[in-house]
Wavefront OBJ file of the C-alpha trace (Angstrom):
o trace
v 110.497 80.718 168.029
v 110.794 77.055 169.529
v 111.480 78.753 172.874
v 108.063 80.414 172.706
v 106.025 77.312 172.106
v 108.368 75.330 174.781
v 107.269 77.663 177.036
v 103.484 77.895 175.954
v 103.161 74.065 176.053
v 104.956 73.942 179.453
v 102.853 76.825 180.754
v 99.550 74.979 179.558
v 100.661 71.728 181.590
v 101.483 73.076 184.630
v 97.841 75.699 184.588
v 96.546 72.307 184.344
v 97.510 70.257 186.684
v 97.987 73.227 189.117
v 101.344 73.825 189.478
v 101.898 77.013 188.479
v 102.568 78.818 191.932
v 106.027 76.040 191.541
v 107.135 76.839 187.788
v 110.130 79.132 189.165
v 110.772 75.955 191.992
v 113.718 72.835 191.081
v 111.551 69.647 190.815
v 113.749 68.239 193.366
v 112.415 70.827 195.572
v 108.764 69.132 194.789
v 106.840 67.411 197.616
v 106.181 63.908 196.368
v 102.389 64.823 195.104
v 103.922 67.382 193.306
v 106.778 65.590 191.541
v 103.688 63.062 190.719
v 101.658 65.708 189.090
v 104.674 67.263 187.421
v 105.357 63.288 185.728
v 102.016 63.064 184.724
v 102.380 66.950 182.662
v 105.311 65.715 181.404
v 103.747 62.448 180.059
v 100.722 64.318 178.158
v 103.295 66.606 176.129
v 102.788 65.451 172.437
v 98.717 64.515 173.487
v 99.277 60.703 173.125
v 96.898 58.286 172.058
v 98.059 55.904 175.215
v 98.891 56.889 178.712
v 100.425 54.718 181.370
v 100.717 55.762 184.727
v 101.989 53.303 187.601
v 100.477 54.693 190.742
v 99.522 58.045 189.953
v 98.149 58.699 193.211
v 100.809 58.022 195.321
v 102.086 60.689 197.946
v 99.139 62.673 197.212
v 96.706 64.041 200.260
v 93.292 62.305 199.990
v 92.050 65.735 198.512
v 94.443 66.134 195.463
v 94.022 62.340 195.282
v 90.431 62.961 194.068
v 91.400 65.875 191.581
v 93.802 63.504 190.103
v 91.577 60.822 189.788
v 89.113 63.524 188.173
v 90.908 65.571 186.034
v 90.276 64.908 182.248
v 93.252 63.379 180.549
v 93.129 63.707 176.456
v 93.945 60.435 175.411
v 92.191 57.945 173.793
v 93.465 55.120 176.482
v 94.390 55.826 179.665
v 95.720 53.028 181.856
v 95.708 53.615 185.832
v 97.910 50.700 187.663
v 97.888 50.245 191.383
l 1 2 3 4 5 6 7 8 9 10 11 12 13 14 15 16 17 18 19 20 21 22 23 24 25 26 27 28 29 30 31 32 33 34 35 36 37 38 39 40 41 42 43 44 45 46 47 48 49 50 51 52 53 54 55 56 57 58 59 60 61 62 63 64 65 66 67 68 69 70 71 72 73 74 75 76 77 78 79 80 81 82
């Protein structure tokens, strides 16, 4: 049963932040915006009511920099540092 919503939660993370084409891929195989997007799914697990994230944007293309900058993260506080 916990494998199930393991899975669900994981699957909901990765639609999100667009990864899904990689869920079958090592994250050591990642390119750098990737691994970056794959920290940031891993940090929203649980929704928490803080979010820190050091650099967020780094080793991403000026394009996915914007959709990261963009996308709607569900906490109450979200702190960016650069």
């Amino acid at each position: 049963m916990y494998d199930l919503v393991i899975k669900a939660v994981a699957t909901k993370k990765l639609r999100k932040l667009g990864l899904m084409k990689y869920e079958n891929k090592r994250a050591g195989d990642y390119s750098g915006g990737n691994k970056r997007k794959l920290q940031a799914a891993i940090a929203l697990i649980g929704n928490p009511a803080i979010v820190f994230m050091d650099e967020p944007t780094t080793g991403e293309s000026i394009g996915l920099r914007q959709k990261t900058v963009k996308h709607p993260i569900r906490a109450l506080y979200l702190i960016l540092l650069s």
